[in-house]
mmCIF file of the N, C-alpha and C atoms, coordinates in Angstrom:
data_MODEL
# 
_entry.id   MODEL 
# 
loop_
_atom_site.group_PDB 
_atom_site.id 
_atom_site.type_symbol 
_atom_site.label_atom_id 
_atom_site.label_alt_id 
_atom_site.label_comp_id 
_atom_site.label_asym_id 
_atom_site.label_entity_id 
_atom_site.label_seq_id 
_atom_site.pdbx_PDB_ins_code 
_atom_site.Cartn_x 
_atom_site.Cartn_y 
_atom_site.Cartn_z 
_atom_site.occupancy 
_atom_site.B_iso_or_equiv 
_atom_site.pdbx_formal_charge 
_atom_site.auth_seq_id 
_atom_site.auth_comp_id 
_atom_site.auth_asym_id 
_atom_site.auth_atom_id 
_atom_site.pdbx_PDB_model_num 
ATOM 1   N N  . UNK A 1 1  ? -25.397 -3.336  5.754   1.00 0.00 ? 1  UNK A N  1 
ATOM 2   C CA . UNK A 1 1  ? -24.314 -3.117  4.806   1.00 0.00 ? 1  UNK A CA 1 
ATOM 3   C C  . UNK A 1 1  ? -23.077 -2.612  5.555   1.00 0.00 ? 1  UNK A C  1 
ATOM 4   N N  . UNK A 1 2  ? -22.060 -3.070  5.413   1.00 0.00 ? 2  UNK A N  1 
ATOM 5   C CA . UNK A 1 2  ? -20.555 -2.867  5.855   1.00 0.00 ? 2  UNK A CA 1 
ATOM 6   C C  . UNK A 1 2  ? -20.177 -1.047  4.936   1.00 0.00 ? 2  UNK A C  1 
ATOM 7   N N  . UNK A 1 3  ? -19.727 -0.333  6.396   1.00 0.00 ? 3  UNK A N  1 
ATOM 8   C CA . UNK A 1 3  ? -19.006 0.249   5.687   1.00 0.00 ? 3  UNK A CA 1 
ATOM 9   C C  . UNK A 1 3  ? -17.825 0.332   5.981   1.00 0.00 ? 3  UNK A C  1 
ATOM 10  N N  . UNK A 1 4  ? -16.881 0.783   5.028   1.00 0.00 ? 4  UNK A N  1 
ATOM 11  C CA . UNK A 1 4  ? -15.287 0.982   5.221   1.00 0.00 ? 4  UNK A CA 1 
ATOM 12  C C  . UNK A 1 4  ? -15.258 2.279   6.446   1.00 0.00 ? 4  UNK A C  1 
ATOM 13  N N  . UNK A 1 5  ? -13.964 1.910   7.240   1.00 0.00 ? 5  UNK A N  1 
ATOM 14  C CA . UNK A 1 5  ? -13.410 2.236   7.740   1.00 0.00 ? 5  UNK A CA 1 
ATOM 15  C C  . UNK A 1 5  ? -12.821 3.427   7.653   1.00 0.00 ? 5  UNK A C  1 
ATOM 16  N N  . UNK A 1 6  ? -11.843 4.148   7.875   1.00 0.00 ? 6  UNK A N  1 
ATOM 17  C CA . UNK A 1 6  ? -10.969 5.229   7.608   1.00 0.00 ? 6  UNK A CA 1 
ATOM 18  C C  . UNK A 1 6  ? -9.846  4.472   7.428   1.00 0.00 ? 6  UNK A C  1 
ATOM 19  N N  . UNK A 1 7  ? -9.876  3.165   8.572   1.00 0.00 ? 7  UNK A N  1 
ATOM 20  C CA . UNK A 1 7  ? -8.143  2.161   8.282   1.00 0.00 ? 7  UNK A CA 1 
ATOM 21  C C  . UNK A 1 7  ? -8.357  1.771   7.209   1.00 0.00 ? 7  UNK A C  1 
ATOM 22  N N  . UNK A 1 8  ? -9.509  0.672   6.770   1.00 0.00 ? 8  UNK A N  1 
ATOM 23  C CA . UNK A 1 8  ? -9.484  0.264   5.695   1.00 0.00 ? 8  UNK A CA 1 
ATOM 24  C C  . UNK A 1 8  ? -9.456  1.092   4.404   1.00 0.00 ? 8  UNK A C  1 
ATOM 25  N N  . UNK A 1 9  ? -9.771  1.934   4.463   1.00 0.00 ? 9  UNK A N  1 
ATOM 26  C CA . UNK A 1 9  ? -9.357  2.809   3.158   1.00 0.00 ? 9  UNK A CA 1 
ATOM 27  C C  . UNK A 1 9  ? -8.301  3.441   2.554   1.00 0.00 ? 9  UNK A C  1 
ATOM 28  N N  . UNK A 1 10 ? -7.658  3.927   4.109   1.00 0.00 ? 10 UNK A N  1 
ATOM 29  C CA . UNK A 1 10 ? -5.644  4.202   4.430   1.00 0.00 ? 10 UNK A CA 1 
ATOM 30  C C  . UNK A 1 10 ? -5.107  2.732   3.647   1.00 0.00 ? 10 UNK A C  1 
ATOM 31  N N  . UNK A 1 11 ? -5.244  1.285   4.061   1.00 0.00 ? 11 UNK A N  1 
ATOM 32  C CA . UNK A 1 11 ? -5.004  0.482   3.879   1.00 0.00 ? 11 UNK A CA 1 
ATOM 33  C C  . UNK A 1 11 ? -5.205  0.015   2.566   1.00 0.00 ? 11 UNK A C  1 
ATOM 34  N N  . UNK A 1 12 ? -6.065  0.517   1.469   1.00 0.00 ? 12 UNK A N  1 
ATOM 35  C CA . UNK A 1 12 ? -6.203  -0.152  0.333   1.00 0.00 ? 12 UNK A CA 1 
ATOM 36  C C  . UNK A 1 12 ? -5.527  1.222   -0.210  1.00 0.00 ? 12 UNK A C  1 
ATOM 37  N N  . UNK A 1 13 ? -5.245  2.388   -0.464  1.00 0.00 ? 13 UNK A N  1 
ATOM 38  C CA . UNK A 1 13 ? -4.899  3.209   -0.672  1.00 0.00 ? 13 UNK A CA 1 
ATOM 39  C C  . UNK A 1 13 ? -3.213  3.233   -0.698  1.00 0.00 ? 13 UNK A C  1 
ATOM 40  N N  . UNK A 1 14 ? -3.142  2.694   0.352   1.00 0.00 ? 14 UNK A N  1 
ATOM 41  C CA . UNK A 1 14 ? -1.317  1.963   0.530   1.00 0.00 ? 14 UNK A CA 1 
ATOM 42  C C  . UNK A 1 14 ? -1.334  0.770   -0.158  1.00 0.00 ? 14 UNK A C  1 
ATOM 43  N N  . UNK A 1 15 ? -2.024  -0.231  -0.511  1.00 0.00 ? 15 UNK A N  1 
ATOM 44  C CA . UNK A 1 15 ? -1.721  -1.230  -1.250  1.00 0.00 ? 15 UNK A CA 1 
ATOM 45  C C  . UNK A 1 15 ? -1.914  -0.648  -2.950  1.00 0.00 ? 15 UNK A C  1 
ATOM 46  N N  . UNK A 1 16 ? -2.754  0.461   -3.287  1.00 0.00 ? 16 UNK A N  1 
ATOM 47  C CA . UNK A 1 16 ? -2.983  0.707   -4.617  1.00 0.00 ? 16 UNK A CA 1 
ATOM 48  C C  . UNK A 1 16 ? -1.694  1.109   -4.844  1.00 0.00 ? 16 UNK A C  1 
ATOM 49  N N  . UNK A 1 17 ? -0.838  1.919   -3.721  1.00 0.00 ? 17 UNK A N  1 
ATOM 50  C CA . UNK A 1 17 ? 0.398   3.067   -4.273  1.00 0.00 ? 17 UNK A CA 1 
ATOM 51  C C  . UNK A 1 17 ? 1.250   1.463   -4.218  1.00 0.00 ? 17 UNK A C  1 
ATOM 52  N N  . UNK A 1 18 ? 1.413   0.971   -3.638  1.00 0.00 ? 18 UNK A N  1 
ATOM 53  C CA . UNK A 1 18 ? 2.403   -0.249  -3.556  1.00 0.00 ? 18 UNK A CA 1 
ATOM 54  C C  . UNK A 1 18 ? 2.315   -1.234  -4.896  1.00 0.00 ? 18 UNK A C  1 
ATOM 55  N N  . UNK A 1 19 ? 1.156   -1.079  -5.326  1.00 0.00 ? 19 UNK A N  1 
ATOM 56  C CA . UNK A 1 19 ? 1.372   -2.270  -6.579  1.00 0.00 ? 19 UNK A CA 1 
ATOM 57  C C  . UNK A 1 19 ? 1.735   -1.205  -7.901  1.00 0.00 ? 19 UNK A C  1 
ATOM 58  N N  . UNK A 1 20 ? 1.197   -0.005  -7.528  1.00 0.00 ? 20 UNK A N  1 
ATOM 59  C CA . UNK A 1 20 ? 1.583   0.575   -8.597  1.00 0.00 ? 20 UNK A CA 1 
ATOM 60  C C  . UNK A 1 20 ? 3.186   0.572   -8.544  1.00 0.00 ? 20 UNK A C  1 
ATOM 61  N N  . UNK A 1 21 ? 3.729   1.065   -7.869  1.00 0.00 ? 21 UNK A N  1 
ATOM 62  C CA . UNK A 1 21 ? 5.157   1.242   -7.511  1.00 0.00 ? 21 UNK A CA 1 
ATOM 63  C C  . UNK A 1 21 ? 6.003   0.004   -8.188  1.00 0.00 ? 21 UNK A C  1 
ATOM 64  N N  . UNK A 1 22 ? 5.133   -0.814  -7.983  1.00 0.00 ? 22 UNK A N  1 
ATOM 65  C CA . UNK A 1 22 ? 5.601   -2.438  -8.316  1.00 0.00 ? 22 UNK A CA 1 
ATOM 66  C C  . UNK A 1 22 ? 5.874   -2.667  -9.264  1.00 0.00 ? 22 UNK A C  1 
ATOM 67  N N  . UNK A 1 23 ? 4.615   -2.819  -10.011 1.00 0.00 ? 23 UNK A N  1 
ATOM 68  C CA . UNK A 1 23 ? 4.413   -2.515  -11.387 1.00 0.00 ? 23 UNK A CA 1 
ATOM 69  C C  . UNK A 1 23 ? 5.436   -1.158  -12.305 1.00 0.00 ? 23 UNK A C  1 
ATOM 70  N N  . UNK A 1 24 ? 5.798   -0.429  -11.941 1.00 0.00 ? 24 UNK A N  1 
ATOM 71  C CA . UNK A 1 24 ? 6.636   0.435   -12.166 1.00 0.00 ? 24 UNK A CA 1 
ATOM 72  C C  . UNK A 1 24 ? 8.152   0.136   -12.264 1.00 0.00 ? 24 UNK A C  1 
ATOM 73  N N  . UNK A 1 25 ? 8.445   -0.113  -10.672 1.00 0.00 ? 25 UNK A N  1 
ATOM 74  C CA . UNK A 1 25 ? 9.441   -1.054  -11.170 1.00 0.00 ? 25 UNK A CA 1 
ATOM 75  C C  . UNK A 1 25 ? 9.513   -2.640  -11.838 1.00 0.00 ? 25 UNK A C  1 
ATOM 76  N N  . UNK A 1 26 ? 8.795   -3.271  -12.446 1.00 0.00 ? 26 UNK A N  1 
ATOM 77  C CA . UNK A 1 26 ? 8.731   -4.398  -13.360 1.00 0.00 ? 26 UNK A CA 1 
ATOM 78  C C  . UNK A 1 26 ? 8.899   -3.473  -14.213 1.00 0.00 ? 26 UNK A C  1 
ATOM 79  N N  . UNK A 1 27 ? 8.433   -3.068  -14.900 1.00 0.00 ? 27 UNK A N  1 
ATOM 80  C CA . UNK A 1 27 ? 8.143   -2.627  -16.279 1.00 0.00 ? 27 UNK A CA 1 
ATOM 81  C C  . UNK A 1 27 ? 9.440   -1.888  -17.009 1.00 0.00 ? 27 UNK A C  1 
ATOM 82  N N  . UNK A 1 28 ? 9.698   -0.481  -15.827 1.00 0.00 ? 28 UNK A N  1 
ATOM 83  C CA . UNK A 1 28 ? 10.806  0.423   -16.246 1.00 0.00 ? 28 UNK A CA 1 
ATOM 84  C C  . UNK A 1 28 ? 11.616  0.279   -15.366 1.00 0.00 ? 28 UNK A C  1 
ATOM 85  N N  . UNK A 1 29 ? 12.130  -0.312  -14.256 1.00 0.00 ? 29 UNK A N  1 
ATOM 86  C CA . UNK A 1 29 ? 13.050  -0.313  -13.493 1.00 0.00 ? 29 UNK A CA 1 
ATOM 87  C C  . UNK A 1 29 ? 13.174  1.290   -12.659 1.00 0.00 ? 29 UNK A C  1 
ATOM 88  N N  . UNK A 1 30 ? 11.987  1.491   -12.506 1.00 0.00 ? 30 UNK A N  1 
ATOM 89  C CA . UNK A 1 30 ? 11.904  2.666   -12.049 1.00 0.00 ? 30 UNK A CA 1 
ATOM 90  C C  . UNK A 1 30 ? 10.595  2.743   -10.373 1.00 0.00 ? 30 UNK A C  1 
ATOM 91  N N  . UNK A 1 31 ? 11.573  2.990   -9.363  1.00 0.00 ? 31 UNK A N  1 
ATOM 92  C CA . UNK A 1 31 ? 10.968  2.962   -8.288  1.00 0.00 ? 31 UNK A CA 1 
ATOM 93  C C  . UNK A 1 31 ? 10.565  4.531   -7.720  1.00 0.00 ? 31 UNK A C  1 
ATOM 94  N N  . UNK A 1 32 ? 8.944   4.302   -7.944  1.00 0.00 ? 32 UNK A N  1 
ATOM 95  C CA . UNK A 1 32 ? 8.417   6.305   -8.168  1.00 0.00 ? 32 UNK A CA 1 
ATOM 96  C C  . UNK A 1 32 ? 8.526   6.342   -6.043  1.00 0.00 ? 32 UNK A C  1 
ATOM 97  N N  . UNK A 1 33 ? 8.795   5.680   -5.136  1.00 0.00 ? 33 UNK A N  1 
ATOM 98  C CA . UNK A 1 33 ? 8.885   6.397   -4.129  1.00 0.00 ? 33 UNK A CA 1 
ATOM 99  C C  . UNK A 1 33 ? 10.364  6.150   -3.912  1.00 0.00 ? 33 UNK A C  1 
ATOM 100 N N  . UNK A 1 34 ? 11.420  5.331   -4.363  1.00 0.00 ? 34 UNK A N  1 
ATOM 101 C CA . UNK A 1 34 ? 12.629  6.206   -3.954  1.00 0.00 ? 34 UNK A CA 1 
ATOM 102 C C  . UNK A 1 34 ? 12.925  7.002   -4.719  1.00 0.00 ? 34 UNK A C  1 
ATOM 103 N N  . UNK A 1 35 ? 12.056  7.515   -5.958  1.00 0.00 ? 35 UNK A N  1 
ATOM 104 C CA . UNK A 1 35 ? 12.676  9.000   -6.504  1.00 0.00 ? 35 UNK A CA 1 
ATOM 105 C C  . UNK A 1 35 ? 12.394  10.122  -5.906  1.00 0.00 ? 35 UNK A C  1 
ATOM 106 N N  . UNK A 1 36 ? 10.845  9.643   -5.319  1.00 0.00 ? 36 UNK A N  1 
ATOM 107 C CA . UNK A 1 36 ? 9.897   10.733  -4.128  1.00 0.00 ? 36 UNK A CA 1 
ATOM 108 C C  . UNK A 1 36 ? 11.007  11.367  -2.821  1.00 0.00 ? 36 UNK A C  1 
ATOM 109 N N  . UNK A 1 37 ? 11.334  10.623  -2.624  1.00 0.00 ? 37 UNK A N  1 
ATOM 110 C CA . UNK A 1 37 ? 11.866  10.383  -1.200  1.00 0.00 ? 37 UNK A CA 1 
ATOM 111 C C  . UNK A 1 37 ? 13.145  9.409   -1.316  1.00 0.00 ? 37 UNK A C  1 
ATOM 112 N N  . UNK A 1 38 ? 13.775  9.688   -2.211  1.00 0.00 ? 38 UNK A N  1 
ATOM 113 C CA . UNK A 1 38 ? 15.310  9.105   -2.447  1.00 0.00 ? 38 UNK A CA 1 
ATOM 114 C C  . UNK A 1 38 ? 16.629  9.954   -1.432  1.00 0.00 ? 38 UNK A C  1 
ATOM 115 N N  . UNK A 1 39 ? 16.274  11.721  -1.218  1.00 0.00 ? 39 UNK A N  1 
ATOM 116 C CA . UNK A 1 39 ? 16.812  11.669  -0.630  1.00 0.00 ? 39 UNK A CA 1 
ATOM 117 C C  . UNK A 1 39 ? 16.657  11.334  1.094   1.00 0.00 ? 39 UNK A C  1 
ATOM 118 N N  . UNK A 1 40 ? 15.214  11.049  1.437   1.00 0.00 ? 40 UNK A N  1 
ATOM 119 C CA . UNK A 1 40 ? 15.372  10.660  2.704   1.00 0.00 ? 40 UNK A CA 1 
ATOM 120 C C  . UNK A 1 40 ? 15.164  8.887   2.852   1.00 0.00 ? 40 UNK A C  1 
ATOM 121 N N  . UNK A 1 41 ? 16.005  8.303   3.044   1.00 0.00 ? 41 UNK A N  1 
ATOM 122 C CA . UNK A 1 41 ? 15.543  6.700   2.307   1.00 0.00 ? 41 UNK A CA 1 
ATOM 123 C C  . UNK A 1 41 ? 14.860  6.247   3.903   1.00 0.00 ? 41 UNK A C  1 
ATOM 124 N N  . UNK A 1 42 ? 14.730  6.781   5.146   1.00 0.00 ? 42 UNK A N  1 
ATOM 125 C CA . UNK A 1 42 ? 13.880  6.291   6.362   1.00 0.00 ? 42 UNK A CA 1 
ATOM 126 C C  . UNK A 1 42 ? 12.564  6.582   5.701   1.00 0.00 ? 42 UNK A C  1 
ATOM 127 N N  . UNK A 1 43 ? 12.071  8.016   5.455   1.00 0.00 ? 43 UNK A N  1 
ATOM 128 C CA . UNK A 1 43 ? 10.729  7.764   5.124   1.00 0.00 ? 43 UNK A CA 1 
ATOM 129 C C  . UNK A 1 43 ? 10.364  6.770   4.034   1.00 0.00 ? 43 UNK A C  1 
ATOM 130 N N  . UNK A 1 44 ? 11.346  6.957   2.499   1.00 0.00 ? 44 UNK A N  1 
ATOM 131 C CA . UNK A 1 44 ? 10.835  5.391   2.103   1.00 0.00 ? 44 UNK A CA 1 
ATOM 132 C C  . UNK A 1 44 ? 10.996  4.287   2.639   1.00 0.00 ? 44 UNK A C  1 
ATOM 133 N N  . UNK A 1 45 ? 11.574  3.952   3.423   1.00 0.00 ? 45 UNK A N  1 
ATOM 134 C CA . UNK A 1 45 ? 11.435  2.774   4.235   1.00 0.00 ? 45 UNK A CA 1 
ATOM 135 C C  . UNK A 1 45 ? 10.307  2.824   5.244   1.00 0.00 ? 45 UNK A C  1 
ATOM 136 N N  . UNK A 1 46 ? 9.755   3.341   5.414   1.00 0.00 ? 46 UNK A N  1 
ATOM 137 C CA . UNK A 1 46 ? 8.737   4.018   6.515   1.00 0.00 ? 46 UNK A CA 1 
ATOM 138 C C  . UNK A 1 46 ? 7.363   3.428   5.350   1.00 0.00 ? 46 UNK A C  1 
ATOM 139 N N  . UNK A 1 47 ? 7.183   3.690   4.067   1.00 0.00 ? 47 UNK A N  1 
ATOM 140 C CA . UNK A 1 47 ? 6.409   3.854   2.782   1.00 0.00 ? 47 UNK A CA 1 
ATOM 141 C C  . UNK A 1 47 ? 6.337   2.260   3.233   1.00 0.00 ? 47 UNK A C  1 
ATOM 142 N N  . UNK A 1 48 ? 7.319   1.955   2.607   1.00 0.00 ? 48 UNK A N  1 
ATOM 143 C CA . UNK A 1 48 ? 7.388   -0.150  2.213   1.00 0.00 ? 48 UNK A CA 1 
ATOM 144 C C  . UNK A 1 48 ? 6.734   -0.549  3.477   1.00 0.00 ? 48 UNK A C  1 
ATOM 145 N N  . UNK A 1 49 ? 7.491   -0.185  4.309   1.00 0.00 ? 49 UNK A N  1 
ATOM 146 C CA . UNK A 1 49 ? 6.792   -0.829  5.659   1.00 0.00 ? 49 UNK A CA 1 
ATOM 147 C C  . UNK A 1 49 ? 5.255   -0.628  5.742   1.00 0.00 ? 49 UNK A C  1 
ATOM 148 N N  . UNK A 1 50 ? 4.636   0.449   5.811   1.00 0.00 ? 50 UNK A N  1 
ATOM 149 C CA . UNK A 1 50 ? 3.220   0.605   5.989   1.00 0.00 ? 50 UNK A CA 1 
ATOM 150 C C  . UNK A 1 50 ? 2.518   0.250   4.626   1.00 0.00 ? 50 UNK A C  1 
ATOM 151 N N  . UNK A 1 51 ? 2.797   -0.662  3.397   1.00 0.00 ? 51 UNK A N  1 
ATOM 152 C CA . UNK A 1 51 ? 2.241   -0.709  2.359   1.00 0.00 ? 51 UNK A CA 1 
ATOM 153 C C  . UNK A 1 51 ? 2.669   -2.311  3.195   1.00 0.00 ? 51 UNK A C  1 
ATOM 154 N N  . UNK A 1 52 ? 3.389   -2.612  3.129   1.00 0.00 ? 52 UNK A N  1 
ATOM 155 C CA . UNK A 1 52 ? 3.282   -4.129  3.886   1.00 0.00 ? 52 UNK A CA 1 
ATOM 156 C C  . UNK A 1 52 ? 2.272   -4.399  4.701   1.00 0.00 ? 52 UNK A C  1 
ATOM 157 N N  . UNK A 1 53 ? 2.296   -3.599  6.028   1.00 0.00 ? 53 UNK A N  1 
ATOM 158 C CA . UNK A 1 53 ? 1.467   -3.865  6.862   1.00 0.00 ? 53 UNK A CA 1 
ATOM 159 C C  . UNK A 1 53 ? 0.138   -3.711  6.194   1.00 0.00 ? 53 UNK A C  1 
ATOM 160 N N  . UNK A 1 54 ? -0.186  -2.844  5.840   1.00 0.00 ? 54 UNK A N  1 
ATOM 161 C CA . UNK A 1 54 ? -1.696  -2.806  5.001   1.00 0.00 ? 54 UNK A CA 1 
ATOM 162 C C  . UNK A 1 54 ? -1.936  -3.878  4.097   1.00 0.00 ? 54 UNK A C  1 
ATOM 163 N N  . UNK A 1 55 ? -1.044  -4.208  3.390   1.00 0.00 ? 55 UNK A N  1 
ATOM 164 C CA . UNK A 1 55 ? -1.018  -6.060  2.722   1.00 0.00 ? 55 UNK A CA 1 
ATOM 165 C C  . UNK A 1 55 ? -1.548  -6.863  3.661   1.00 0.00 ? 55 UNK A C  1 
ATOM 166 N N  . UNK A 1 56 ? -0.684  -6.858  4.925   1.00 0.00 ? 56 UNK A N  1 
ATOM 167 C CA . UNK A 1 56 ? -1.328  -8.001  5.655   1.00 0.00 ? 56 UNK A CA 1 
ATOM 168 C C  . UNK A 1 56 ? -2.671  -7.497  6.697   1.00 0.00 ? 56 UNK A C  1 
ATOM 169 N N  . UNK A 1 57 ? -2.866  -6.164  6.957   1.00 0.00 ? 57 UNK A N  1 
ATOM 170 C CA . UNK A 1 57 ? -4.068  -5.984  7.293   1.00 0.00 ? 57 UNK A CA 1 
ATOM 171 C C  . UNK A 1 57 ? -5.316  -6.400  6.165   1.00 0.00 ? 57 UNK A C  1 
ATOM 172 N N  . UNK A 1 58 ? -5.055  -6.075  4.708   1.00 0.00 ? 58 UNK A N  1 
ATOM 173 C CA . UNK A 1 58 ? -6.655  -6.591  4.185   1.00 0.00 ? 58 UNK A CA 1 
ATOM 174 C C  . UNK A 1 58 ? -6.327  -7.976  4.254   1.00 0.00 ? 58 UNK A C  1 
ATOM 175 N N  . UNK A 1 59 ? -5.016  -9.111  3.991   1.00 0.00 ? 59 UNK A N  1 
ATOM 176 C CA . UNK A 1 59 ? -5.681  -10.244 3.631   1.00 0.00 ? 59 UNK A CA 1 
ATOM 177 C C  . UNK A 1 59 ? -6.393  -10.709 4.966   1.00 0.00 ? 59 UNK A C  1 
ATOM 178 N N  . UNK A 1 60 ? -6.198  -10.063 6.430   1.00 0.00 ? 60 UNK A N  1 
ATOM 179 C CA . UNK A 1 60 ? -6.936  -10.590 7.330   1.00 0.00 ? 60 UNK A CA 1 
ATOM 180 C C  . UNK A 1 60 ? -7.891  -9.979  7.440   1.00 0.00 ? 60 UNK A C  1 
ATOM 181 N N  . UNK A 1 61 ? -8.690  -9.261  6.931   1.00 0.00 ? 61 UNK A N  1 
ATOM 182 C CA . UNK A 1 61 ? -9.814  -8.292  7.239   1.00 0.00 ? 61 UNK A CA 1 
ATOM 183 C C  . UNK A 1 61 ? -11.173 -8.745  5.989   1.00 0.00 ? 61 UNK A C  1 
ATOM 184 N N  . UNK A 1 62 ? -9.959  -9.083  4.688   1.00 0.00 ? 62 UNK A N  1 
ATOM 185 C CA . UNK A 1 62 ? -10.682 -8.642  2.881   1.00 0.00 ? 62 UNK A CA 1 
ATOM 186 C C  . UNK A 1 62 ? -12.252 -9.951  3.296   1.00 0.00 ? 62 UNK A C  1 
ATOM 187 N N  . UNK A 1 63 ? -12.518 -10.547 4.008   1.00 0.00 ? 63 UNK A N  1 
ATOM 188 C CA . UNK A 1 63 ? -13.550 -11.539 4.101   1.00 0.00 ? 63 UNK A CA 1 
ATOM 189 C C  . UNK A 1 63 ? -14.841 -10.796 4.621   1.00 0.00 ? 63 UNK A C  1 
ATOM 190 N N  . UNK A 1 64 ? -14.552 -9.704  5.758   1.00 0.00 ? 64 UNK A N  1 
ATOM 191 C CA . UNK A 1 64 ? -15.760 -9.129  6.271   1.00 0.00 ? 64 UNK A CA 1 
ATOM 192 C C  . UNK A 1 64 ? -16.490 -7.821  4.829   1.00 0.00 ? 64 UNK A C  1 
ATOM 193 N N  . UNK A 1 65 ? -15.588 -7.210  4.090   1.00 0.00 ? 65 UNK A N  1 
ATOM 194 C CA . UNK A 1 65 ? -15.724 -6.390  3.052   1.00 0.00 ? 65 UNK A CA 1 
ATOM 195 C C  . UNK A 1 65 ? -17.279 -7.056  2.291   1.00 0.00 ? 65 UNK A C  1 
ATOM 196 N N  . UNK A 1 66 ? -17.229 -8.519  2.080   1.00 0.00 ? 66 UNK A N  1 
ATOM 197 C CA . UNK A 1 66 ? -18.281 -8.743  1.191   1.00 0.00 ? 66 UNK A CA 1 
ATOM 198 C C  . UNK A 1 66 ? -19.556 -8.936  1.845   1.00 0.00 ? 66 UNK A C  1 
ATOM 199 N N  . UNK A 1 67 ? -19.453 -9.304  2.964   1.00 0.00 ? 67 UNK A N  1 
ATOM 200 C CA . UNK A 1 67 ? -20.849 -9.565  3.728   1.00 0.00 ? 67 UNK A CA 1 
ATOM 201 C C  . UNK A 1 67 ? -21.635 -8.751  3.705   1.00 0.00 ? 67 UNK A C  1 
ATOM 202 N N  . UNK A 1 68 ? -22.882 -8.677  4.117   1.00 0.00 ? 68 UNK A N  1 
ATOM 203 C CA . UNK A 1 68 ? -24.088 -8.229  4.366   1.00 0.00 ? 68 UNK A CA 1 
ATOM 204 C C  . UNK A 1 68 ? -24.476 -8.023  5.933   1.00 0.00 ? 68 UNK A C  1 
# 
């Protein structure tokens, strides 16, 4: 049995805050990490960036998750 990682869990953990965020702004036009961190806009940019990269870390990884 596969277990998760510490990355992979950082990594789905950044994609949960990222779709939520998303979803947040669809809905209310309201973006909950530049209100977090509106006044420092590098660390939210720092946020997007590592919720990206973790996007593209599971879709290259999300295949070993189901195996045995």
């Amino acid at each position: 049995m596969n277990k998760f990682k510490t990355l992979d869990w950082v990594a789905i953990i950044l994609v949960i805050i990222g779709a939520l965020d998303w979803g947040l702004v669809g809905l209310f036009k309201w973006d909950i990490i530049a209100k977090i961190f509106g006044g420092i806009p590098a660390i939210a940019m720092i946020i997007y960036v590592l919720v990206g990269l973790s996007g593209l870390y599971l879709i290259f990884t999300i295949g070993r998750f189901g195996r045995k």
